[in-house]
N, C-alpha and C positions, 0 to 999 in steps of 0.2 A: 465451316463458317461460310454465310455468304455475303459479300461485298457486291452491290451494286453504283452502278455511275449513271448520275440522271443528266437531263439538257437538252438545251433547246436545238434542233439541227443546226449544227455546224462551230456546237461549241466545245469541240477534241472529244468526247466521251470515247471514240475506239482509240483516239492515239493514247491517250491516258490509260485507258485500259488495259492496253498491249507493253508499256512502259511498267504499269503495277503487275502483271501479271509476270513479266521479266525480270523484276525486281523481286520479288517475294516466293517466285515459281508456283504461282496458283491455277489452276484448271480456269480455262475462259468460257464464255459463253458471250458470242454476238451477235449484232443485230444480224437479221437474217434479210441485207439488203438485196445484192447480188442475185439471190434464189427468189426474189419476190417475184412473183407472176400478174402481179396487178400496178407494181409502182410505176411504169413507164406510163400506162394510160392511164392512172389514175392523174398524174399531173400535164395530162392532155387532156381529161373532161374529168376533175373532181368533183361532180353532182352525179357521176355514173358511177362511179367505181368507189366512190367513199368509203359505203358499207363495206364495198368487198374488202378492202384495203381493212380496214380496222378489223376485222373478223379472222382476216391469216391473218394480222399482227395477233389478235386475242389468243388463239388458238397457237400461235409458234411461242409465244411464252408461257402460255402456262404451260406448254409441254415442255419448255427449258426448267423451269422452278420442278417442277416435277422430279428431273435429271438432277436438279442439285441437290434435292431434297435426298436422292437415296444416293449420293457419292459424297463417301468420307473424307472427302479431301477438302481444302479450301477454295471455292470457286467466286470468277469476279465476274462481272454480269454487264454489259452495257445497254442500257437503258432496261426501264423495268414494268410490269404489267400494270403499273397505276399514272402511269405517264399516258395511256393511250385513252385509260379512261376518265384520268381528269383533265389531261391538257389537250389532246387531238381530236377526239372525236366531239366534246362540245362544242370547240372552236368551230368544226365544219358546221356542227347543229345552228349554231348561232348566225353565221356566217350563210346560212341559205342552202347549204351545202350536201345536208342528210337529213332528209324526212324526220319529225317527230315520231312518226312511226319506227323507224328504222334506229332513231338514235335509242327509242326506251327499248325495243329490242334488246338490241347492244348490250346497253347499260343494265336490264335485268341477267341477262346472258354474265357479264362480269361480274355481278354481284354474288353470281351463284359461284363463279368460279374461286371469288378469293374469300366466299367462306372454306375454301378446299388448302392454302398456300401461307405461307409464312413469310412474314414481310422480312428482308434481309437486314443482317445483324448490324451492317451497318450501311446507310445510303451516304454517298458523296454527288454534294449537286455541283454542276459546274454554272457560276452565273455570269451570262456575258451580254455585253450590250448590243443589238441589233450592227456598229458597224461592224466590230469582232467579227460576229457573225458572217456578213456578209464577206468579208476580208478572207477570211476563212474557206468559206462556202466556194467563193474564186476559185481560191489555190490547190484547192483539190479535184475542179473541174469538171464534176458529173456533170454528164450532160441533161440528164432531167432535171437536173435541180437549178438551171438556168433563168426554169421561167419562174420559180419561187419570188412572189412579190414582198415589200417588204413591210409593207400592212399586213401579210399573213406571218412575218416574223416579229411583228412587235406585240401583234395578239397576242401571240404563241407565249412573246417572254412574259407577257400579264398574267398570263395563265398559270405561268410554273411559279412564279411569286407569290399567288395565292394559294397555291398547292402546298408551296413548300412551305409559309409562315402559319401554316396549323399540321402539315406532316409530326405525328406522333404516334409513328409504329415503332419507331427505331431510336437508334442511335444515328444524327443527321453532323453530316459535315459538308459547309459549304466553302467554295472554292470561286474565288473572284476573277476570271480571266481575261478581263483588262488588265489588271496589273500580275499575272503569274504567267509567262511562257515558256510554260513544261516544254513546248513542243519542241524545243531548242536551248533551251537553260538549261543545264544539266543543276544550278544553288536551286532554280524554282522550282525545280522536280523533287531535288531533295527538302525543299520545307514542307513540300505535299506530302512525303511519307513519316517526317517528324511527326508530322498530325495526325497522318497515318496510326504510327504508330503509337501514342499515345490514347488515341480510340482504342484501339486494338485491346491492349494492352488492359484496357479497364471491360474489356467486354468477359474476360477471363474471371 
């Protein structure tokens, strides 16, 4: 089975992740920040490095869905291959950000891909409000994500609201994180797998 966690940056998707993945002992798969080779300079000149940045994001998930596709076991996923191409990369297009050239590239390049991948059995979105976010975004301290403005997180969270209010691949569960602080509740952690598991449960 595959469980995916969607969300805008800096709204818990790997804390959450790593919580369900400890609770339920399922095979992870995450964002592949750390090893990224274009995120420090992309958020020092995002009109250079756009493409690049979306193209290893393109290419590092489908090679994860690939990975899950052929292991038997239950894996949970933090963030997923249709977040980059409905919410990231048109934001930048729209935004000045990525050549019309460059964005229908892209976007034909994904189109081809997820005629190849199976959307997971179930999505959990996390939906948080721009200060969350930021609040968040703080206490964790990356240093490139500093200069992250917060017009480019309020777009962001428009983006995934209209993503998510026609999402029908799957089985969709959405998670309000202004009022749910998994990150430290151990009762809000657990109504997240009540629901959990009751998805779950009917996916059988």
């Amino acid at each position: 089975m595959h469980i995916a966690i969607a969300g805008n940056i800096g709204s818990g998707k790997t804390t959450l992740t790593k919580l369900l993945a400890d609770h339920y002992n399922w095979d992870v798969h995450f964002e592949n920040v750390e090893q990224n080779p274009y995120l420090n300079d992309f958020y020092e000149d995002m009109q250079r490095w756009s493409f690049n940045l979306q193209i290893y994001y393109l290419n590092s998930r489908f090679s994860q869905i690939q990975e899950i596709k052929k292991s038997d076991k239950t894996v949970i996923q933090d963030r997923t291959i249709y977040e980059d191409a409905y919410i990231f990369a048109p934001n930048l297009h729209s935004m000045g950000l990525m050549t019309t050239r460059d964005f229908e590239n892209y976007f034909s390049l994904f189109t081809l891909m997820d005629s190849f991948v199976s959307a997971p059995d179930l999505l959990i979105y996390l939906r948080a409000s721009v200060p969350t976010l930021v609040n968040q975004i703080q206490k964790r301290g990356r240093e490139y994500e500093e200069s992250i403005r917060l017009d480019y997180l309020k777009r962001l969270n428009e983006r995934y609201e209209a993503w998510i209010s026609t999402y029908d691949k799957g089985k969709l569960l959405i998670i309000d994180v202004d009022n749910n602080n998994f990150h430290e509740n151990k009762e809000d952690l657990g109504k997240i797998i009540n629901m959990i598991d009751a998805e779950i449960h009917g996916l059988f």
